[in-house]
C-alpha positions as CSV (number, residue, x, y, z in Angstrom):
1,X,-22.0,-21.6,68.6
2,X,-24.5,-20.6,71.0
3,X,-26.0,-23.4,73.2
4,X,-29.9,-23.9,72.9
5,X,-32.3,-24.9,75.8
6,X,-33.6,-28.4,75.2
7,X,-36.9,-29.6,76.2
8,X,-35.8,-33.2,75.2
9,X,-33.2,-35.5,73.2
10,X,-33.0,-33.8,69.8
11,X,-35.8,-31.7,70.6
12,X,-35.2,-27.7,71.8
13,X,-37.6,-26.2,74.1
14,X,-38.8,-24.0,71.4
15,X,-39.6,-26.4,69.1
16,X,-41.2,-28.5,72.1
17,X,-43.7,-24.8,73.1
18,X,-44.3,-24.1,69.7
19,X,-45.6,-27.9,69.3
20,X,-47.5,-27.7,72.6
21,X,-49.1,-24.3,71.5
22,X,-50.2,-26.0,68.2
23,X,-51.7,-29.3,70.0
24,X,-52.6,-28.2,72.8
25,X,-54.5,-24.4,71.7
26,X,-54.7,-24.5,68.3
27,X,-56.3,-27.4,68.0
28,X,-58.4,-27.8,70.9
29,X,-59.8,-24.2,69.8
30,X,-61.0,-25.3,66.5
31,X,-61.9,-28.9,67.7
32,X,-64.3,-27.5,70.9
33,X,-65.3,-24.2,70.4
34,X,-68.5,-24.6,72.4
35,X,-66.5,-25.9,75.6
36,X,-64.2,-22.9,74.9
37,X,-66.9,-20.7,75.2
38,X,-67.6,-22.7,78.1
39,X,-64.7,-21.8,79.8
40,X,-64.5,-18.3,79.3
41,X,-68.3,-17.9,80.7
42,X,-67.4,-19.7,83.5
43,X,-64.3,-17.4,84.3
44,X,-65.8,-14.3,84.0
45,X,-68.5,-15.6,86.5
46,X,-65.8,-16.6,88.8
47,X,-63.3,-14.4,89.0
48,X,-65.7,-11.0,87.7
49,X,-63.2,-9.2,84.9
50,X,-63.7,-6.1,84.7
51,X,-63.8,-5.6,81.5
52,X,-64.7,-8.9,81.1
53,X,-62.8,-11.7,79.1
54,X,-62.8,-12.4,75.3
55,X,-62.3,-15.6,73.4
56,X,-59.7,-13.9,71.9
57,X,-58.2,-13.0,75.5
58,X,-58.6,-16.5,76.4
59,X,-56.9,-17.8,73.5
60,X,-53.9,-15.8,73.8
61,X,-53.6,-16.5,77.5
62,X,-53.7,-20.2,76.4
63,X,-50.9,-19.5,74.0
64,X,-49.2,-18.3,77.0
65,X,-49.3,-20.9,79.1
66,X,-48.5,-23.3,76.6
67,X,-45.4,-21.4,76.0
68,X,-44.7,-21.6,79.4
69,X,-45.4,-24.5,80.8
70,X,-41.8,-25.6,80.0
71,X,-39.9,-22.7,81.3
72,X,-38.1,-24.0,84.2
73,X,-36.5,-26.3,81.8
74,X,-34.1,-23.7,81.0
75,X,-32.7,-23.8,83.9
76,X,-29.1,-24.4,84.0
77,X,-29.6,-27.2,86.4
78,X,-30.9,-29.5,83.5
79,X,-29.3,-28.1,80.8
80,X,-26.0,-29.5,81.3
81,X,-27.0,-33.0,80.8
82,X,-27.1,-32.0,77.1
83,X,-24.7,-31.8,74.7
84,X,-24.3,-29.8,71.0
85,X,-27.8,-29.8,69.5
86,X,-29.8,-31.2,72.2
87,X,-28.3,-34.5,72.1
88,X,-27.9,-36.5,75.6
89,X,-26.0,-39.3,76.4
90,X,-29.1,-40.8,78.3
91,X,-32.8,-40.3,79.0
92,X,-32.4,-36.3,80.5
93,X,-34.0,-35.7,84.0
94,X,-36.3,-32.2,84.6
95,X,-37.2,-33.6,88.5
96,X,-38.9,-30.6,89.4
97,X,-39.0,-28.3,86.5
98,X,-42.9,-27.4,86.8
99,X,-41.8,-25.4,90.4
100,X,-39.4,-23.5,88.1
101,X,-42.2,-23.2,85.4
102,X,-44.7,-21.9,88.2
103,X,-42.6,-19.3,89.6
104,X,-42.3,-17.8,86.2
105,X,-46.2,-18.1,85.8
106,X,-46.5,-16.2,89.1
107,X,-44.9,-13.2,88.0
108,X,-46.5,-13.0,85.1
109,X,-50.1,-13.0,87.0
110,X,-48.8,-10.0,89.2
111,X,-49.0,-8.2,86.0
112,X,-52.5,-5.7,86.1
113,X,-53.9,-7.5,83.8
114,X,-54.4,-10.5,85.5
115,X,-56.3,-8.6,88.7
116,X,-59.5,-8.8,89.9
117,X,-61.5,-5.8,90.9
């Protein structure tokens, strides 16, 4: 049987984006709408996209990062701590992880659609 990633005891680091996507975008896009808009405003006047962004843009990027903010999780480094269906003999350890996680975020923002004109 093919081993999962984990994000957690008993919890795989699917499970665990998919949550974060539905907490942490889902909800905070139907809960604040008006600070969304917020945001986006404020992001086209900072960073000047050409063509500019949408809150639908936004909102997938958000899905993104959500998705993402776990990746260096994977890692083989923490993975061995767990056994058969994300079970761990004690509290697992992810020291680190978010460097992992931001190295995948960088090459993603290489990508042209993340550059400024």
């Amino acid at each position: 049987m093919k081993k999962i990633a984990c994000s957690f005891s008993d919890e795989s680091l699917k499970v665990h984006s998919a949550k974060s996507v539905e907490y942490g975008v889902d909800k905070f896009f139907s809960f604040q709408p008006s600070y969304v808009k917020v945001c986006v405003e404020r992001l086209n006047f900072v960073y000047k996209f050409n063509p500019s962004l949408t809150l639908e843009l936004f909102k997938e990027l958000c899905k993104i990062a959500c998705y993402l903010h776990d990746s260096g999780k994977a890692a083989n480094i923490y993975q061995v701590q767990f056994m058969e269906g994300c079970k761990c003999k004690k509290d697992p350890s992810f020291a680190y992880h978010e460097v992992l996680s931001a190295l995948v975020y960088i090459d993603i923002l290489k990508k042209p659609i993340f550059q400024r004109n």
